[in-house]
N, C-alpha and C positions, 0 to 999 in steps of 0.2 A: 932286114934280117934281125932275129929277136937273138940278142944277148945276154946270155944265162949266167948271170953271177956264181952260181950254188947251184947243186942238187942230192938229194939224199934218196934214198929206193925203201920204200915199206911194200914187202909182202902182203896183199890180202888175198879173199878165197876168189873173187871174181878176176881182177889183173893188176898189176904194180901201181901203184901209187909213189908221184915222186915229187918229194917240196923241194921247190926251187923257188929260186928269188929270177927277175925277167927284167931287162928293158926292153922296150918295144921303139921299133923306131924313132916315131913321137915322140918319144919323153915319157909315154907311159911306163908304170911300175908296174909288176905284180908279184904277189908273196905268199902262197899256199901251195897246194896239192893240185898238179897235173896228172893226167894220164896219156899213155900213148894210145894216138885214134886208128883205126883199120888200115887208113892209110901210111901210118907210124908215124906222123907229125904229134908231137908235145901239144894238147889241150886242156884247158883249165877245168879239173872235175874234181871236186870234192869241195872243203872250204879254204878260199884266202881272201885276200885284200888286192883288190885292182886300185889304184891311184893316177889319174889321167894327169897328163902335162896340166891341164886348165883348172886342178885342183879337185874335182869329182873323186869322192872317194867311197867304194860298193869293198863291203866287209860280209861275207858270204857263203855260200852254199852257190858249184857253178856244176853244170854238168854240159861236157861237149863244149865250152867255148859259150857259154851264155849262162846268166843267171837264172839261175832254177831252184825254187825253194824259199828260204829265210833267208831276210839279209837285213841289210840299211845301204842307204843310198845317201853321201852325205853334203852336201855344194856349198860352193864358197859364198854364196849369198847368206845362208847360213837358212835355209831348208834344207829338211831330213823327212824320207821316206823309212819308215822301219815294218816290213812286214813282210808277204810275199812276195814272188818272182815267178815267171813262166816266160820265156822267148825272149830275157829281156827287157821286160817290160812289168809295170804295176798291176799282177792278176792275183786277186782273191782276196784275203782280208788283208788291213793296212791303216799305219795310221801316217797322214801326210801333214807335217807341222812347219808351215808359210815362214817366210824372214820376218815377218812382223809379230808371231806370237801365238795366230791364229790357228786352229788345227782343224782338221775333218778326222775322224776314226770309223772308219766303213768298207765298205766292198769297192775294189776297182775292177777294171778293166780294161788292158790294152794302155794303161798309162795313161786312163781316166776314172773321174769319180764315177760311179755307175753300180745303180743298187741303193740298199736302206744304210744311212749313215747319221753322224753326225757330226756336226759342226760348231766349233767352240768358238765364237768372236776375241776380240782385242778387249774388249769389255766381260769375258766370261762367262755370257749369256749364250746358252747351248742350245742349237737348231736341232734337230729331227726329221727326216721324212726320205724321199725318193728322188735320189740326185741321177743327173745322164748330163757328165760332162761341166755345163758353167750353169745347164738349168735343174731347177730344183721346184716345181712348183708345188704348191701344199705344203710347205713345212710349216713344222708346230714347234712354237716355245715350248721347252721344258722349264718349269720354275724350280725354282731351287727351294726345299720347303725344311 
């Protein structure tokens, strides 16, 4: 059962919006704007902050109970996804910055690299080209001039 520390009611033109603060059974947290679903259960629609027992922290844009839209995703390893969202998952533009430094800035999909991106080494030296996933064939150095 989810317990509701807080909640507050804003009027808009479509249906009520209401910030409340959550725990979830788990240990998860969360701390933005819900709405009531068709079925009248409290879902996460507008923007808050989800914080998972395991330290994952998604600061966002959520519609229906899933992230939809802009956000960041942020992990205790200390990678950070900051872009879009659709079902949950890493869809459309994004940039995904590794525990070591490294970054890709490009198109995902489905919670993979996928499409034209690129990619920044530990070394700073910047890849280019057509990523699906872990393969990348054809990438071209960009030189730094």
């Amino acid at each position: 059962e989810v317990q509701i520390l807080s909640h507050r009611e804003k009027k808009t033109t479509t249906n009520t919006a209401i910030k409340v603060s959550l725990i979830f059974p788990n240990g998860d947290k969360y701390e933005g704007e819900c709405r009531k679903s068709e079925s009248g259960e409290l879902v996460r629609s507008g923007t808050g902050k989800h914080t998972s027992a395991s330290g994952i922290i998604y600061t966002g844009e959520w519609q229906e109970d899933k992230m939809l839209g802009k956000g960041t995703l942020q992990f205790p390893s200390g990678a950070v996804y900051e872009g879009e969202f659709k079902d949950n998952a890493y869809n459309g533009s994004g940039t995904y910055t590794f525990p070591d430094g490294s970054m890709y800035k490009g198109q995902f999909y489905n919670d993979r690299l996928e499409g034209e991106g690129t990619f920044t080494d530990t070394q700073g030296l910047r890849w280019t080209g057509d990523f699906h996933g872990e393969a990348a064939p054809g990438l071209k150095l960009l030189h730094n001039l």
